[in-house]
N, C-alpha and C positions, 0 to 999 in steps of 0.2 A: 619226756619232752620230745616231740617233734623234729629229724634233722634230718629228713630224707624222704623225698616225695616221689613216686612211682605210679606212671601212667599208663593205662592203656592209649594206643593210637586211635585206631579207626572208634567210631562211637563218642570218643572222651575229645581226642585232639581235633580230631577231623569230624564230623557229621558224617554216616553211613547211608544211604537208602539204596537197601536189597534191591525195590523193584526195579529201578533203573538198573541196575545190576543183569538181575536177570534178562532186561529188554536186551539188552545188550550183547551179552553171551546168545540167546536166539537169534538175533542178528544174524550173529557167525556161524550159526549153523547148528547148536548146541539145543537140539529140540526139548529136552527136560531140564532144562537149567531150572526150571522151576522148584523141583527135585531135589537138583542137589546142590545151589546154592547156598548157605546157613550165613546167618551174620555173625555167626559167635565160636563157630567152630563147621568147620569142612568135613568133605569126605572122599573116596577116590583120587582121583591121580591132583585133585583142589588141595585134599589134604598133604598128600604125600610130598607136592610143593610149596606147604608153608614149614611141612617140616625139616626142607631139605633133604627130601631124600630124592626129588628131581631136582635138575636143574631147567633154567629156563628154555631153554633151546630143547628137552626133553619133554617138558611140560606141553610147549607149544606142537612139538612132531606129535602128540599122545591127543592131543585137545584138537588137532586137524583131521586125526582117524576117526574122532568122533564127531567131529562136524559135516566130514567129507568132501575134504577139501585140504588145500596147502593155506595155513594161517603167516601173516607177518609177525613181525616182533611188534611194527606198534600197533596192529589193530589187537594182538592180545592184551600187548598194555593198555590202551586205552577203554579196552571192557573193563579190565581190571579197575582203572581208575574211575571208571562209572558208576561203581561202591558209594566215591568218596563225592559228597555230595554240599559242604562245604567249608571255610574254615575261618571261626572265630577268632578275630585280629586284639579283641576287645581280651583273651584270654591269653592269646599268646605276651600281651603287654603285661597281664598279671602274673604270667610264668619270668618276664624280665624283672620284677619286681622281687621275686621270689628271690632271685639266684643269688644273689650277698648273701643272706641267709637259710637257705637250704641247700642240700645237693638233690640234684632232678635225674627223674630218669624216664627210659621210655620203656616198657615191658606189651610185646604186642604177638600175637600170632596174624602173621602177615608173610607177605612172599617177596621176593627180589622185583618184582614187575612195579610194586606199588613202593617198598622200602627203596628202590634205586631212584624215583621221581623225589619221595618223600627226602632223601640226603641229596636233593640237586637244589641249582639256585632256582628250580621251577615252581619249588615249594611253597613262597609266597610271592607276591609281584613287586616287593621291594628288593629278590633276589638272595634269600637269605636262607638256606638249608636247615632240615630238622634238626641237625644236630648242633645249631648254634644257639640252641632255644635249653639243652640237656646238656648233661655233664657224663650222661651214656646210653647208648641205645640199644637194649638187648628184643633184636626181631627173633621170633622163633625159625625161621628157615637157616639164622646163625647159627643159632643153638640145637638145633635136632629136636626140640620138643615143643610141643602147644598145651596151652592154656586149658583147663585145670589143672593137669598133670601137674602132682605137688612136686614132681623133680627140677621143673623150669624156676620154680621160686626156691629153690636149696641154692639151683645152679647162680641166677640171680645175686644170693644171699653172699654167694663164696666169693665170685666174680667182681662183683661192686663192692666189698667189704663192709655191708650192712647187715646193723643190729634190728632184730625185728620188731621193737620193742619200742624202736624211736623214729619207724619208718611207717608212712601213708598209704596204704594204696588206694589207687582213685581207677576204677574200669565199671563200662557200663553192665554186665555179665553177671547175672547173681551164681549162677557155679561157679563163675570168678574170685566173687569175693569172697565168695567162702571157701575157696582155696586156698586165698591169701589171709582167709583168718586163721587157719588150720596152719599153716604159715610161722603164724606168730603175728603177721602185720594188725595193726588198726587200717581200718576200711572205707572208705565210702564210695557208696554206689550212686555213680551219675547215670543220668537221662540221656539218652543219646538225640542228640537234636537240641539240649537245652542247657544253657550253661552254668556250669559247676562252683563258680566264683562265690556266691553267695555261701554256699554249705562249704568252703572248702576256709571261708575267711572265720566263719562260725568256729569251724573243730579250729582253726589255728590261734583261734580267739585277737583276729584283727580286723575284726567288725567294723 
């Protein structure tokens, strides 16, 4: 039985599109952003800041040597947030529906740029932060690790006090979820851009 549902962010909660993404990092200066942006997993000083191993204010001095130039804090956030491309109101109403009866969570490789918008009241226009939507939000730049890496879902497992056995994951990533099967979880893989309500009411059998 089903008691614990676990999400990817960007893709699952949020809509992603890369290319805006990239427009946006060229913008700044960032002439191969093409490169090395990834939707599903980073690399370089991208990566090293979802895993926490920069911080923001380091991320940003490292990401102006490369642009050549001195960056702000919001024009890097705001690339950052040019990822996130939009957000289904009509899912977050079935995540309310959910919460009597499951414990939710968020499980995401993401950075402080976009996790510090996502936990403000900026989150949605009714003023309501991610985390009032979850019962826990484990970003990877918290935890030092990203996604597939089967140490973030041990970590996950210990941290949240879940059994993997009676827990969901839902992320758009197929090395995802098959890290989350390997896991122990039961799976489903959403669409990124297309909502998940349908296959997610299916496995919970509330059709």
């Amino acid at each position: 039985m089903i008691k614990n549902l676990v999400f990817d962010f960007g893709g699952v909660i949020v809509s992603l599109d890369r290319d805006a993404a990239v427009r946006a990092f060229v913008q700044l200066g960032l002439a191969d952003a093409e490169h090395i942006l990834d939707k599903y997993h980073q690399t370089g000083i991208f990566l090293a800041l979802e895993e926490g191993r920069l911080s923001e204010e380091e991320f940003r001095r490292q990401l102006g040597g490369l642009c050549g130039r001195p960056l702000t804090y919001d024009e890097v956030q705001q690339a950052w947030l040019s990822f996130l491309s939009g957000l289904d109101h009509q899912q977050l109403d079935y995540l309310q529906q959910l919460r009597p009866h499951y414990r939710l969570f968020i499980l995401s490789n993401t950075n402080p740029y976009i996790g510090g918008w996502a936990c403000s009241p900026q989150f949605t226009p009714e003023g309501r932060s991610l985390d009032t939507f979850f019962d826990g939000l484990f970003f990877s730049y918290r935890m030092g690790l990203t996604k597939p890496d089967p140490r973030i879902f041990h970590q996950l497992i210990d941290q949240a006090g879940l059994n993997p056995e009676e827990t969901l994951f839902v992320d758009d990533g197929a090395a995802n979820i098959a890290a989350g099967q390997a896991a122990g979880f039961h799976t489903l893989l959403a669409e990124n851009g297309r909502s998940w309500v349908p296959q997610l009411k299916k496995v919970l059998g509330t059709e």
